[in-house]
Kinemage of the C-alpha trace (Angstrom):
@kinemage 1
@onewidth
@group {chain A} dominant
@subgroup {mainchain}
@vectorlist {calphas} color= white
{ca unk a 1} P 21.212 1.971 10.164
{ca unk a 2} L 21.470 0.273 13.727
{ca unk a 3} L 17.425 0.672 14.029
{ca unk a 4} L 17.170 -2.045 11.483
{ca unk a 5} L 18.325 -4.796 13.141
{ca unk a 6} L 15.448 -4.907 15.504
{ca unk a 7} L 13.878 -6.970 13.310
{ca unk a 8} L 16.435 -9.779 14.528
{ca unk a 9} L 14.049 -9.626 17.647
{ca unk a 10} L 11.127 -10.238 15.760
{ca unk a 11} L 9.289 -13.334 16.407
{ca unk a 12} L 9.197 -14.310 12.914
{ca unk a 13} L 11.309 -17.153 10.998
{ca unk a 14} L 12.455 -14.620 8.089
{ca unk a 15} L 12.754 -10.865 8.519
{ca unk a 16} L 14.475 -8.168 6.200
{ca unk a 17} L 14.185 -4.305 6.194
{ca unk a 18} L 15.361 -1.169 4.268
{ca unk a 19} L 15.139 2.525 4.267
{ca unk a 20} L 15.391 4.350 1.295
{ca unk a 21} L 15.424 8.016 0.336
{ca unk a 22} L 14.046 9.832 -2.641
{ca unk a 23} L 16.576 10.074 -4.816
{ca unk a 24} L 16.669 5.935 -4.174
{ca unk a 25} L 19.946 6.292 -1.832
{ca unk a 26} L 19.133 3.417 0.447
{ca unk a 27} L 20.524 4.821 3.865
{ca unk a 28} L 20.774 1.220 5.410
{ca unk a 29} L 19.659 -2.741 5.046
{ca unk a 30} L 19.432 -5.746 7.252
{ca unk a 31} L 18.367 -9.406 6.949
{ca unk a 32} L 17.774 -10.888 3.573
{ca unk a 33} L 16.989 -8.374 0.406
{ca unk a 34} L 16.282 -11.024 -1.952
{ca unk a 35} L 14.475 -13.549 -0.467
{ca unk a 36} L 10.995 -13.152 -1.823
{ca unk a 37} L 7.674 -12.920 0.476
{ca unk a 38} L 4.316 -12.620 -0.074
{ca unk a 39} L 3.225 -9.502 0.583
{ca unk a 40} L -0.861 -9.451 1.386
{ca unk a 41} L -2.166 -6.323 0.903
{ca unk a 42} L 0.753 -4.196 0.507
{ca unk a 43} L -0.111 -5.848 -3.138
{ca unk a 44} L -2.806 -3.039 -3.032
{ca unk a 45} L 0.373 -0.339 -3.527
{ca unk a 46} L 1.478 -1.839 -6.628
{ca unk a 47} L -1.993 -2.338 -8.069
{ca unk a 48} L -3.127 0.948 -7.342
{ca unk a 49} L -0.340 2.340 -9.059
{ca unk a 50} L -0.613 0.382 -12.332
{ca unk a 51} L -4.213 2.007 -11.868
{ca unk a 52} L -3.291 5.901 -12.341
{ca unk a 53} L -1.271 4.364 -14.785
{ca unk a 54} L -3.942 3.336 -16.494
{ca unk a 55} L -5.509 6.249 -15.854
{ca unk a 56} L -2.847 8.870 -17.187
{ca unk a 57} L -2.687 6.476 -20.226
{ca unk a 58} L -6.824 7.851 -20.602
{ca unk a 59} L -7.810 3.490 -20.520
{ca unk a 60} L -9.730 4.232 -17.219
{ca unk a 61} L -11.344 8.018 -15.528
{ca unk a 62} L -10.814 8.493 -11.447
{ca unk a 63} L -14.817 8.892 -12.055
{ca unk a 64} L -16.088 6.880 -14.271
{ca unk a 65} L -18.121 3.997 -13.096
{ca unk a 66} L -16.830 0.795 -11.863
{ca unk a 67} L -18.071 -1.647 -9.532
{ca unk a 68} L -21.216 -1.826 -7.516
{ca unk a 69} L -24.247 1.144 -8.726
{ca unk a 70} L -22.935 4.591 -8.122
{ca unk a 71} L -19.309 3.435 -7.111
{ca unk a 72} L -16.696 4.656 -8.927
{ca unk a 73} L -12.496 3.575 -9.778
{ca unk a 74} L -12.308 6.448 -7.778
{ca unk a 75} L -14.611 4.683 -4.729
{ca unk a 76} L -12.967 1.472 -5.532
{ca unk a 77} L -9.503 3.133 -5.181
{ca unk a 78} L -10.588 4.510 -1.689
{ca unk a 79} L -12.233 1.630 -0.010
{ca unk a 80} L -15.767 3.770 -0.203
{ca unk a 81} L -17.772 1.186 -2.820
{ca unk a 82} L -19.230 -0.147 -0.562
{ca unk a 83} L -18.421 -3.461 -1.418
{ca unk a 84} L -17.802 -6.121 2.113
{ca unk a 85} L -14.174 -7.387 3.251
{ca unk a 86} L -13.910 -10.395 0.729
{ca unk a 87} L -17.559 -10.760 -0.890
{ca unk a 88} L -18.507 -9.379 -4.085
{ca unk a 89} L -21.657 -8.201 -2.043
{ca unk a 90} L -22.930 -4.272 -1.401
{ca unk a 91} L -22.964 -3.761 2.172
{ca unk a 92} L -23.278 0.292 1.658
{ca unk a 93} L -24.265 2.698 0.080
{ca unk a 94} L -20.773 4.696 -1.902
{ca unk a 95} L -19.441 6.786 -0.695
{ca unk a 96} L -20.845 6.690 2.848
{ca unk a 97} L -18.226 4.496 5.010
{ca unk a 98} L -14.876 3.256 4.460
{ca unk a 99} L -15.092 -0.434 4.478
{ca unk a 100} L -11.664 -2.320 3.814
{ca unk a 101} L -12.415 -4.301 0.541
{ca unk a 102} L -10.126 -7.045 -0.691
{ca unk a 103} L -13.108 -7.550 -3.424
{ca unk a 104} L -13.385 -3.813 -4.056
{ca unk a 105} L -9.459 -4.404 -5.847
{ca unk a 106} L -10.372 -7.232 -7.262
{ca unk a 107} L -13.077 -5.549 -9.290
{ca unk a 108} L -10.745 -2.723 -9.812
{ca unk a 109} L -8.630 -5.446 -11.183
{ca unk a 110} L -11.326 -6.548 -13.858
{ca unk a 111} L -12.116 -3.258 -14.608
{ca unk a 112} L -8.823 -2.500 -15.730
{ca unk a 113} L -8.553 -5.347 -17.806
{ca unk a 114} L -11.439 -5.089 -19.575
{ca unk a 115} L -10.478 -1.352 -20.896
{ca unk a 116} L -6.662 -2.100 -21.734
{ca unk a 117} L -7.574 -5.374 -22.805
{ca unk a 118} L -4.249 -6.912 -21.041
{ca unk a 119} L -4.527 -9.201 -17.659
{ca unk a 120} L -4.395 -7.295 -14.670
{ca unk a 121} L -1.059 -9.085 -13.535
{ca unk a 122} L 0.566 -8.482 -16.717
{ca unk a 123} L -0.584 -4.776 -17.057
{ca unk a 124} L 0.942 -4.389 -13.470
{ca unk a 125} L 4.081 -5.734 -14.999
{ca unk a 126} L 4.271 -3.646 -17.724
{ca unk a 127} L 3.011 -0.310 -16.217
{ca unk a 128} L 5.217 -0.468 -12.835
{ca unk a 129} L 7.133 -3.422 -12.344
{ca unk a 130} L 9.293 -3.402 -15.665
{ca unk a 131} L 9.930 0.338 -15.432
{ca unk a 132} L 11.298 0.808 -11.839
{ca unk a 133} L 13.302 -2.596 -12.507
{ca unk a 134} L 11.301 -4.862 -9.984
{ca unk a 135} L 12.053 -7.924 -11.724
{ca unk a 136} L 11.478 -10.359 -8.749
{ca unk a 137} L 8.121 -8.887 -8.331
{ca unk a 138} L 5.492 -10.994 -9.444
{ca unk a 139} L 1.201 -10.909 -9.477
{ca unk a 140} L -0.398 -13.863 -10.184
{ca unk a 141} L -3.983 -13.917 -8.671
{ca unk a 142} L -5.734 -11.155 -6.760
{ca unk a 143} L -4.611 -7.713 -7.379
{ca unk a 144} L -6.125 -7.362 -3.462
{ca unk a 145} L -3.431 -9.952 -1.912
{ca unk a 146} L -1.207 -12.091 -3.951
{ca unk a 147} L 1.805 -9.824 -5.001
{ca unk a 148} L 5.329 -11.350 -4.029
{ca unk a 149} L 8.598 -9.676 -3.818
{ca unk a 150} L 11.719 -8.541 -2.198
{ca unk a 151} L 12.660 -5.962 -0.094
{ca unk a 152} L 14.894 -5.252 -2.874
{ca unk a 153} L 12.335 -4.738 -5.086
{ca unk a 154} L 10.034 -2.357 -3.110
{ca unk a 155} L 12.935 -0.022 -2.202
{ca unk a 156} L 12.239 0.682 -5.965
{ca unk a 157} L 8.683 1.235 -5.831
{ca unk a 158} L 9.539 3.451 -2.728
{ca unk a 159} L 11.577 6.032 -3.834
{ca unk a 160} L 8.934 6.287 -6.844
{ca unk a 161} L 6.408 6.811 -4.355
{ca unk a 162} L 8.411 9.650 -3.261
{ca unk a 163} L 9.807 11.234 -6.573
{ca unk a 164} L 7.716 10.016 -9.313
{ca unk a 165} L 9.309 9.032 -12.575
{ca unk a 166} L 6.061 7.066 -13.747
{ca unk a 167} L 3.332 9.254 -13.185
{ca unk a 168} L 2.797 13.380 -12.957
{ca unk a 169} L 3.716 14.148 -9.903
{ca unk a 170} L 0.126 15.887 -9.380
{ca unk a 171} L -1.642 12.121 -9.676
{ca unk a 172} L 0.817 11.023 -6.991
{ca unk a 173} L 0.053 13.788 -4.600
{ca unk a 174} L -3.793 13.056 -5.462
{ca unk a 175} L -3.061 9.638 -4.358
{ca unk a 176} L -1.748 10.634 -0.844
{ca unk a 177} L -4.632 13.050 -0.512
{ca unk a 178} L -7.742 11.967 1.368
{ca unk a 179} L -10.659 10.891 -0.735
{ca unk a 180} L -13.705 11.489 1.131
{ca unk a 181} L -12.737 12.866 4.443
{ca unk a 182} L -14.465 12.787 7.259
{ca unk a 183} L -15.382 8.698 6.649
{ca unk a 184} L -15.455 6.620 9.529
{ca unk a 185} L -14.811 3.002 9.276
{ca unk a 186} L -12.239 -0.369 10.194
{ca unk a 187} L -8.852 -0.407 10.167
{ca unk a 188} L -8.110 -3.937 9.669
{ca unk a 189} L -6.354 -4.981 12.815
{ca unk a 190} L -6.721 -1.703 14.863
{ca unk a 191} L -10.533 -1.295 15.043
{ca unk a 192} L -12.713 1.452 14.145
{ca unk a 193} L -11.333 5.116 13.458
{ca unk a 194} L -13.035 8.073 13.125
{ca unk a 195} L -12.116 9.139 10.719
{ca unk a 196} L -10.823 6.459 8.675
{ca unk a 197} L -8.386 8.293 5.928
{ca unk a 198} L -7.503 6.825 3.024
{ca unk a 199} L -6.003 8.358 -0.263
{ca unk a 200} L -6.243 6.714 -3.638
{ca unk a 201} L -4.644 2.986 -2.781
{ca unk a 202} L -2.647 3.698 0.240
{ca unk a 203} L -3.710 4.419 4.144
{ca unk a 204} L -3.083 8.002 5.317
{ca unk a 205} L -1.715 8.268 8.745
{ca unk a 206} L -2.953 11.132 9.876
{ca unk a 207} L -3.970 11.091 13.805
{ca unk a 208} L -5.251 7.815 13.711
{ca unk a 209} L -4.650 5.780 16.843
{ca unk a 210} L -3.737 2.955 17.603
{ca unk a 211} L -1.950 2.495 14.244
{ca unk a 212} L 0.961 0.114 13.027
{ca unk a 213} L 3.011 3.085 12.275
{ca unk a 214} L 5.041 4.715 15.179
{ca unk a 215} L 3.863 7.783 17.669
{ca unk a 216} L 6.357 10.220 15.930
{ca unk a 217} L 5.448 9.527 12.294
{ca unk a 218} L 3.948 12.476 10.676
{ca unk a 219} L 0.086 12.348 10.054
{ca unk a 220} L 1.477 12.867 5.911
{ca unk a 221} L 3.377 9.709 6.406
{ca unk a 222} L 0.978 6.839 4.262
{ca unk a 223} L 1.022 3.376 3.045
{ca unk a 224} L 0.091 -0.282 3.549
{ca unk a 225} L 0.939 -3.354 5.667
{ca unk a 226} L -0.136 -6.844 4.626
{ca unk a 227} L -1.998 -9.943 6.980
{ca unk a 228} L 1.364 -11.824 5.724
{ca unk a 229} L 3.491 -9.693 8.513
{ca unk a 230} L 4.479 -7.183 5.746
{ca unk a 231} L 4.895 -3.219 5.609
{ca unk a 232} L 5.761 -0.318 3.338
{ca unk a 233} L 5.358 3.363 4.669
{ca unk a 234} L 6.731 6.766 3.287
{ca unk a 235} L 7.011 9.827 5.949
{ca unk a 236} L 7.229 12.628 3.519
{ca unk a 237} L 8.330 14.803 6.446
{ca unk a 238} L 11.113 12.639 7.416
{ca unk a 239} L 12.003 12.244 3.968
{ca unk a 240} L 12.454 8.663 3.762
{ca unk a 241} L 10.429 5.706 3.358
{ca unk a 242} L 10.801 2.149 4.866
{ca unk a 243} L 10.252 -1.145 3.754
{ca unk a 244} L 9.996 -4.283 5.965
{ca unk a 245} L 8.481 -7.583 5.112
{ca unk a 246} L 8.087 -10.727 7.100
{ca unk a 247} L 7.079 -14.506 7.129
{ca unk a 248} L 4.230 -14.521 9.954
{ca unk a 249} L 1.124 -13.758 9.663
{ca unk a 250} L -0.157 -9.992 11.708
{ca unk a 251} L -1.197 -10.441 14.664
{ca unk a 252} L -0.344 -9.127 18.135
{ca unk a 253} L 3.090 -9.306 17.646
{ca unk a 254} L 3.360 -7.255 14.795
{ca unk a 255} L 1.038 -4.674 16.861
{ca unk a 256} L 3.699 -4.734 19.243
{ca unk a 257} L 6.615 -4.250 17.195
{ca unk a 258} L 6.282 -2.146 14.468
{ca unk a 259} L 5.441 1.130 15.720
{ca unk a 260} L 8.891 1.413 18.216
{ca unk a 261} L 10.473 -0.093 15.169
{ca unk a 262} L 9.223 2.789 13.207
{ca unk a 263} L 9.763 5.649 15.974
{ca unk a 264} L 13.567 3.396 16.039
{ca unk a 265} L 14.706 4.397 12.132
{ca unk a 266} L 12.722 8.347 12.540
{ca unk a 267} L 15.270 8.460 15.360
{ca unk a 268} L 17.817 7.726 13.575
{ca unk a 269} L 17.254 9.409 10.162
């Protein structure tokens, strides 16, 4: 895929990039597959998964209690605690907005490995990683922000996001559904939406603008991107699901690239 190598005008010392469909044909790849990044938050993917893991296993409910008083794995999932950015302090009441919470996953984390009685980074290893293959995948600190891999690797996760092998495919759909709609609140880097969707773990496109997707992805199309200049996104629509991580930290420049880069690989599919 020729839309790929715009990453080679990225301002960014390491770039690579893949599309993948769901049957895990990868339709195209550019830069380097196996050099491993840190990914940010598109860590919160993979740890939501190992969650409705956790939860088909019947270790955790969607709606049981977890974190602050009245939040649930469920609220904790969605950003909807209540729980601030990256304090373990209650800055609302559940349910009410959708505040981004780094510490919001990392009590998810705990929670989880409290009831399966394995570390959270292991648990993620044995519940998704192992599976789908993603052996250069590796969590070792907050399940919020300190995943690393490959774009190798999340081509994997990918085309499981889009024809689940480790989960029902009902959970998965739940997952891309919008939990509380009608929230308002922050998208990190593009200011405040109204509303703010958000399924179980991943951002929901929807009509949100501005957005680091591009201006002809589908409002099904969800995801994550990462502060570390990373992003994962799956149009259901288009039928294919992309994968590009980076070495620089967002900012501008990312704002500025990604979505033609996106509407650049749509065109193509």
């Amino acid at each position: 895929m020729q839309s790929l190598a715009l990453i080679e005008n990225w301002p960014v010392p390491t770039a690579a990039a893949a599309v993948v469909r769901a049957d895990g044909t990868v339709l195209g790849t550019h830069g380097p597959t196996a050099h491993r990044f840190p990914l940010a938050s598109v860590t919160k993917p993979l740890a939501a998964y190992a969650a409705l893991v956790a939860y088909e296993e019947g270790a955790i409910e969607l709606d049981e209690p977890a974190g602050p008083q009245g939040s649930t794995v469920r609220h904790l999932l969605a950003h909807t605690s209540g729980l601030a950015f990256d304090e373990h302090r209650t800055t609302s009441e559940p349910g009410v907005r959708r505040l981004y919470s780094n510490a919001g996953f990392e009590v998810l984390g705990d929670h989880i490995e409290k009831a399966t009685e394995i570390p959270f980074g292991e648990y993620l290893r044995q519940a998704v990683l192992e599976p789908l293959g993603m052996t250069a995948t590796t969590l070792d600190g907050s399940p919020a922000k300190d995943g690393v891999s490959t774009v190798d690797d999340l081509v994997r996760f990918a085309a499981e996001l889009q024809a689940p092998r480790l989960l029902d495919p009902r959970t998965v759909a739940e997952a891309m559904t919008v939990q509380y709609p009608g929230t308002k609140g922050v998208l990190p880097g593009y200011g405040h939406q109204n509303p703010n969707d958000w399924g179980l773990g991943f951002e929901i496109r929807d009509h949100k603008s501005p957005h680091w997707t591009g201006s002809s992805s589908s409002p099904r199309t969800f995801g994550h991107f990462g502060q570390s200049g990373t992003l994962l996104w799956v149009d259901p629509d288009a039928g294919a699901a992309c994968v590009a991580l980076a070495d620089r930290a967002f900012g501008p420049w990312a704002a500025e690239v990604w979505p033609p880069f996106t509407d650049a690989v749509l065109a193509e599919l």
